[in-house]
C-alpha positions as CSV (number, residue, x, y, z in Angstrom):
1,X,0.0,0.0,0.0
2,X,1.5,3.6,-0.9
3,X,2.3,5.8,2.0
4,X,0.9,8.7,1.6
5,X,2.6,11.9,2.7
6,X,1.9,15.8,3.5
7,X,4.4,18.0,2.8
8,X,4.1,21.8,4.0
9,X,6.0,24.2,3.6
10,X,5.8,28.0,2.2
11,X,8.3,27.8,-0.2
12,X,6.9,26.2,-3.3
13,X,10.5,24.7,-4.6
14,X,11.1,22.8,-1.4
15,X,7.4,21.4,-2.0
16,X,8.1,20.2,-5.3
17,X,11.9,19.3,-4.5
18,X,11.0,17.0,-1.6
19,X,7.4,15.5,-3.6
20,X,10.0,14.7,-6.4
21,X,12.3,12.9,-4.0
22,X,9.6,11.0,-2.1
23,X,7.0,10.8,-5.1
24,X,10.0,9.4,-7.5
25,X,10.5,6.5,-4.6
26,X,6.8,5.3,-4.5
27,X,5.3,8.2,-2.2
28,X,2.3,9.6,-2.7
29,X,2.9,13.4,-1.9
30,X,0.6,15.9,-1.1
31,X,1.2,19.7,-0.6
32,X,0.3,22.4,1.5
33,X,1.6,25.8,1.7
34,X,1.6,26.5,5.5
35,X,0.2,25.2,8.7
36,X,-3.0,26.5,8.5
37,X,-3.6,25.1,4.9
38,X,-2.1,21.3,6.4
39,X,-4.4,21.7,9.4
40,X,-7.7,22.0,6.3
41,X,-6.4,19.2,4.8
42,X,-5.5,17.1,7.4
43,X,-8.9,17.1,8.8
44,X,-10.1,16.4,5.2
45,X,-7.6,13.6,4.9
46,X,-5.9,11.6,6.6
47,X,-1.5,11.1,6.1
48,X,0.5,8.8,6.6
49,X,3.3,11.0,7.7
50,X,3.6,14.9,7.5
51,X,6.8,16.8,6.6
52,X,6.6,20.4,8.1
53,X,8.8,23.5,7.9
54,X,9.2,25.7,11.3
55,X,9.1,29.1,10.0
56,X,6.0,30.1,7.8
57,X,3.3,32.6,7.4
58,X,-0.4,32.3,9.3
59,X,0.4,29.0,11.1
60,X,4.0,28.0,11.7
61,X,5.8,24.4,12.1
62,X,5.0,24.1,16.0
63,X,1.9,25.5,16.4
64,X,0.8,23.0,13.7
65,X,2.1,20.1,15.6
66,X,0.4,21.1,18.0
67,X,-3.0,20.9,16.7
68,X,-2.3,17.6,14.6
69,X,-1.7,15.8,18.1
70,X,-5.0,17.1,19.5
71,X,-6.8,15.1,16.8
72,X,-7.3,11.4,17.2
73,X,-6.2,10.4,14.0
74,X,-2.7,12.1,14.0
75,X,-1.6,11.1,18.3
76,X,0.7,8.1,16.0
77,X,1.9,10.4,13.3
78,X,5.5,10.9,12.5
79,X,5.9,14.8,12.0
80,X,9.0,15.5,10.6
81,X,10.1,19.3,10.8
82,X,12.3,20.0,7.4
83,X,13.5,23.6,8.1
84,X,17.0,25.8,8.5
85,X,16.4,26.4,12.1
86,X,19.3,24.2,14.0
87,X,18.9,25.9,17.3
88,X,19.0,23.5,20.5
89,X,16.1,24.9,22.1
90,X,14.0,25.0,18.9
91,X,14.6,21.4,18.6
92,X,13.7,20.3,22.4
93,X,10.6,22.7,21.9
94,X,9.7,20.8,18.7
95,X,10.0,16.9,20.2
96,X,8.0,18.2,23.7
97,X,5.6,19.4,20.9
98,X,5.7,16.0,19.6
99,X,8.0,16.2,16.4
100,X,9.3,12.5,15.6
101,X,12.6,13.8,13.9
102,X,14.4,16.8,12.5
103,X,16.2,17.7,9.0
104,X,18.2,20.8,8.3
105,X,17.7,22.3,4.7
106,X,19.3,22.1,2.6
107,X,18.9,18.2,2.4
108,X,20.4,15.7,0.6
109,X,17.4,13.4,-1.2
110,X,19.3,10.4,0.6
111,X,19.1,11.5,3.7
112,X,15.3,12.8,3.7
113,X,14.4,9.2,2.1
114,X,16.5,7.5,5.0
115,X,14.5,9.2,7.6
116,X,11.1,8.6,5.9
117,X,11.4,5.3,5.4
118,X,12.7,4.7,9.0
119,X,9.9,6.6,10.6
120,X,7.1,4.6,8.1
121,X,8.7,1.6,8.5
């Protein structure tokens, strides 16, 4: 079965970057431009695993977290947060949020598709 992932992230070349990588290795990738967009289709839909950026216009990285573990269907999850940010505190903040792992941009495609396919198994 295809594991089917949501991507966010305001910058529309990561987007297509990262759904090229994942798509091009049997993922089924779906896009949203910030955390308030994700939240809509998350509650339309549900994912197998989302990818989120920290910093983004009307609903950031955390605060989407956040409200993806207050729904039932996203408690088991993996969030991975895809973003520059490398800051300790940012990180603790993310994983007490509920954040299953972290990437710093720029990627490599080998490294992003390691972590996916050890967080969906």
């Amino acid at each position: 079965m295809v594991k089917v992932v949501l991507c966010v992230d305001d910058s529309a070349s990561i987007r297509q970057m990262v759904k090229l990588t994942l798509s091009s290795n049997g993922y089924d990738v779906h896009e949203a431009c910030d955390g308030r967009d994700a939240l809509t289709k998350a509650g339309a839909k549900s994912y197998d695993m989302v990818l989120t950026d920290l910093n983004m216009p009307n609903m950031d990285g955390l605060a989407l977290i956040n409200e993806l573990r207050k729904m039932a269907t996203y408690k088991g999850v993996p969030i991975i947060f895809l973003t520059t940010e490398s800051d300790e505190s940012k990180k603790a903040e993310a994983k007490k949020s509920g954040a299953t792992a972290w990437i710093t941009k720029p990627f490599k495609q080998d490294q992003l598709l390691a972590v996916v396919k050890k967080v969906l198994g």
